[in-house]
C-alpha positions as CSV (number, residue, x, y, z in Angstrom):
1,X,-42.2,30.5,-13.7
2,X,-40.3,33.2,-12.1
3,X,-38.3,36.1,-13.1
4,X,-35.5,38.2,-11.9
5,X,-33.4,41.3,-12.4
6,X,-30.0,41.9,-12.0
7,X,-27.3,44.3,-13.0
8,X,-24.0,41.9,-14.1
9,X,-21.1,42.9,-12.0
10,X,-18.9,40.2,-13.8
11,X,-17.5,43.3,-16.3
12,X,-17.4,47.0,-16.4
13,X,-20.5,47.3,-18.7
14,X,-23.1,46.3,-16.2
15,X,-25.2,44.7,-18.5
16,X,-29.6,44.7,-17.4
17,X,-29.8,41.0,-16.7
18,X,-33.4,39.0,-16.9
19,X,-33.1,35.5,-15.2
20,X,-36.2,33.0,-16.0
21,X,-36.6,30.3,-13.5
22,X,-38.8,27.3,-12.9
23,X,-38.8,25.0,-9.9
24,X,-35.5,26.8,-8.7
25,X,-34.2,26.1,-11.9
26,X,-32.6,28.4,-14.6
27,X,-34.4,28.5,-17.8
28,X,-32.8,31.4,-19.6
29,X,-30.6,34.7,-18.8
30,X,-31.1,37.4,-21.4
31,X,-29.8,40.9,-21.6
32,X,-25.8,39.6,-21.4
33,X,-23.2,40.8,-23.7
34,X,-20.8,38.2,-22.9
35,X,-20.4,34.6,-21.5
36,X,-19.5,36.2,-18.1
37,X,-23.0,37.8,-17.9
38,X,-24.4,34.5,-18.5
39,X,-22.6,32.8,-15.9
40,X,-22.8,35.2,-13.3
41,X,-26.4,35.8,-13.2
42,X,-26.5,31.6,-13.0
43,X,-24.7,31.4,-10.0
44,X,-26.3,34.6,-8.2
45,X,-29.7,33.0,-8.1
46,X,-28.9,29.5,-6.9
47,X,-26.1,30.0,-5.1
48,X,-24.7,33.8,-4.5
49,X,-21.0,33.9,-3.0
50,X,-19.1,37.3,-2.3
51,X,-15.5,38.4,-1.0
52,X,-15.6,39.5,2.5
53,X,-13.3,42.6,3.1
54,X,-12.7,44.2,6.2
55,X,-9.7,44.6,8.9
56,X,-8.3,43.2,12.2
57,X,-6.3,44.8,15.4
58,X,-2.2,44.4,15.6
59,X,-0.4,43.7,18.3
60,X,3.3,45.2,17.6
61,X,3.0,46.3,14.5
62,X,3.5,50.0,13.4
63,X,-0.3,50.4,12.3
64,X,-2.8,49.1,14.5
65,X,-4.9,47.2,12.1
66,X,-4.5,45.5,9.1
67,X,-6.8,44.7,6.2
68,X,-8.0,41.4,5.8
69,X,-10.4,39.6,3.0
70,X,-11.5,36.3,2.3
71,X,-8.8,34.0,0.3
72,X,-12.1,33.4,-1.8
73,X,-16.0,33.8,-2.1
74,X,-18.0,32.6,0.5
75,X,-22.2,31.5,0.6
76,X,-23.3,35.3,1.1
77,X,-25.6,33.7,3.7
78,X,-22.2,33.1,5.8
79,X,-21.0,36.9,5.5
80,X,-22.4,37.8,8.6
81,X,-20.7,34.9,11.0
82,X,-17.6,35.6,8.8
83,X,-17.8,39.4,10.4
84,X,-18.7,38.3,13.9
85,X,-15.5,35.8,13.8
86,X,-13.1,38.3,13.1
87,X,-14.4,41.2,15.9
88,X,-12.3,39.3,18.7
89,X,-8.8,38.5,16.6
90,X,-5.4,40.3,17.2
91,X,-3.1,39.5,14.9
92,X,1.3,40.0,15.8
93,X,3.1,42.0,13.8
94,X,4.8,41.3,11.8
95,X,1.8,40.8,8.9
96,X,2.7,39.8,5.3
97,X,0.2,40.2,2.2
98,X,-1.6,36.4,2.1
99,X,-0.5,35.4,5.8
100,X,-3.3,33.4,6.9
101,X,-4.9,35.3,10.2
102,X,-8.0,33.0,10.8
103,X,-8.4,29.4,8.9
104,X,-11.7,28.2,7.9
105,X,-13.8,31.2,9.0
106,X,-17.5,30.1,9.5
107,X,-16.9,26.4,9.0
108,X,-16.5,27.3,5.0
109,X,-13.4,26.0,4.1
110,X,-12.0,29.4,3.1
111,X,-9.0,31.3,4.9
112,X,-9.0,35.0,6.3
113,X,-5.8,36.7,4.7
114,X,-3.7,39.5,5.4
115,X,-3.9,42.1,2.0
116,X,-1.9,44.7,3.5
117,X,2.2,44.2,4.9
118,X,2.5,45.4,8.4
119,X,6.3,45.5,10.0
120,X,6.9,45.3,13.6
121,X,7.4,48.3,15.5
């Protein structure tokens, strides 16, 4: 039996998490205030996920780069190939919020988007 600590990121209150597992399985979380809690620290030890943030080069557009994220979480062990994919795209301006500027980054499934507009110059 195994135990972990975490601090709940799934609401503002941060709850002190304690997850009991056995044979990679989850016994009990303790320490939650709400369902959230529960279900958070659940999924961060078997299979943790996060939103990738960061920002590409434009080609025509009246900024030079534009912010991008994930369209949703990705395996956190993918985060890193995620990163790499994106230091070689130019997207052309013009950019609108939830354009798609790389499909299926890291063989995941999930899209890059665009979370900022950019117009053309």
């Amino acid at each position: 039996m195994s135990t972990r600590e975490l601090t709940c990121i799934g609401c503002p209150l941060g709850c002190a998490l304690t997850v009991t597992m056995e044979d990679g399985t989850v016994t009990s979380v303790t320490g939650n205030t709400c369902p959230r809690g529960d279900a958070y620290a659940r999924k961060e030890v078997t299979n943790p996920t996060r939103i990738v943030t960061s920002t590409v080069r434009v080609a025509g557009g009246v900024c030079p780069m534009v912010n991008v994220k994930t369209a949703t979480d990705i395996p956190k062990d993918k985060i890193f190939v995620c990163t790499n994919a994106l230091k070689d795209i130019v997207a052309t301006a013009p950019i609108a919020i939830g354009d798609v500027i790389l499909a299926n980054v890291a063989g995941t499934g999930v899209d890059i988007v665009a979370a900022r507009n950019v117009a053309a110059k």
